[in-house]
C-alpha positions in Angstrom: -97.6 88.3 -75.7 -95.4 86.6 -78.2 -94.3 88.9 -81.3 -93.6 85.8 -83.4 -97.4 85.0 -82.9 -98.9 87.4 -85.7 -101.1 87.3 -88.2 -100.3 90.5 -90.4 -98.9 89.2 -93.2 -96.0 90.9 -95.4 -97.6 94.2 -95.7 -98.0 94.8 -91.6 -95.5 92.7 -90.2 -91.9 90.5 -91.4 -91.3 89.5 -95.0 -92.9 85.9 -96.0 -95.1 85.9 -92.8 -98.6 84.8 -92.8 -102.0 86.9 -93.6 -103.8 85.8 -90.5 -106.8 88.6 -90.3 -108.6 86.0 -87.3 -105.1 85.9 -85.3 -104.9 89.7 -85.0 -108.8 89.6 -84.0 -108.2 87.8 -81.1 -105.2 89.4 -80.2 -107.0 92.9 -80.1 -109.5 91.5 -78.3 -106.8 89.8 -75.6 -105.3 93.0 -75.3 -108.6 94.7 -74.6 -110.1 91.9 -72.5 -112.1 93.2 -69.1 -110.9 90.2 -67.2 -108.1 87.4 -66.7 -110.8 84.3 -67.8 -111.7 86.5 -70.4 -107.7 86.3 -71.1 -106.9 83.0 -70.6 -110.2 81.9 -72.5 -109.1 83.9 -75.6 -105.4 82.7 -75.1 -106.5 79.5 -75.6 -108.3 80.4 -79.1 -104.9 82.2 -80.4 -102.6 79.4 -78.9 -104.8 77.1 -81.2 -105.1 78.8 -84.3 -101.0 79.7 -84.1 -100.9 75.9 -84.2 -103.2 75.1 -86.7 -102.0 77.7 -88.9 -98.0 76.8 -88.5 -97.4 80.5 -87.8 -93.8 79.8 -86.6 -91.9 76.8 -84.9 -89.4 77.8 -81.9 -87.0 75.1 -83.4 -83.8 76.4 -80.7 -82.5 78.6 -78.4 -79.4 80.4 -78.3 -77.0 82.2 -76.0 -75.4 85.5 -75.8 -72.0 84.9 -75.0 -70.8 87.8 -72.4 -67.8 88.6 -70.5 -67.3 90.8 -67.3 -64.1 92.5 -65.2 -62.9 90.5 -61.9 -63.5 94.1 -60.7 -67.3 94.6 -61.0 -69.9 93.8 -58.5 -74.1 93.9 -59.3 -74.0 92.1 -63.0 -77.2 90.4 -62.8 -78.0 87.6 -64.8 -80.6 87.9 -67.6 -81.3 87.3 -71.3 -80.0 90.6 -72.6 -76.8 92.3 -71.1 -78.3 95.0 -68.7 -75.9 97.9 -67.4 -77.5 99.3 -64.2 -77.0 98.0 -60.5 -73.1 97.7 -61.8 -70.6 99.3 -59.5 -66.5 99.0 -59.6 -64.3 97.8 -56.8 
């Protein structure tokens, strides 16, 4: 699921987004689906419809910038700064 991808206008979801009631149909029913072609069928439908509607364009990416001690060991590498598996030497 993509947050971004939503249909509940100002009222339900950011400032200036888009009144969609069809979106959040089919994302209910995604959510609630029985099986993974069920899924992937009504995936599809939503994928479509975000594009036809313009609901938002991923224009970029960005980076956190993020800085660590010579004298820690277990950082892992991920998108957000996670602070478990870190021990100190």
């Amino acid at each position: 699921m993509n947050n971004m991808v939503n249909g509940k206008g100002p009222d339900g979801g950011w400032f200036g987004w888009p009144d969609v009631p069809k979106l959040e149909e089919l994302r209910t029913a995604y959510a609630t689906a029985a099986t993974l072609e069920e899924q992937k069928d009504l995936a599809e439908e939503i994928q479509a419809l975000a594009y036809e509607e313009g609901i938002y364009a991923p224009i970029g990416q960005y980076f956190v910038p993020t800085a660590w001690s010579n004298n820690l060991e277990g950082v892992l590498d991920a998108p957000a700064p996670l602070f478990w598996n870190i021990s100190k030497n």
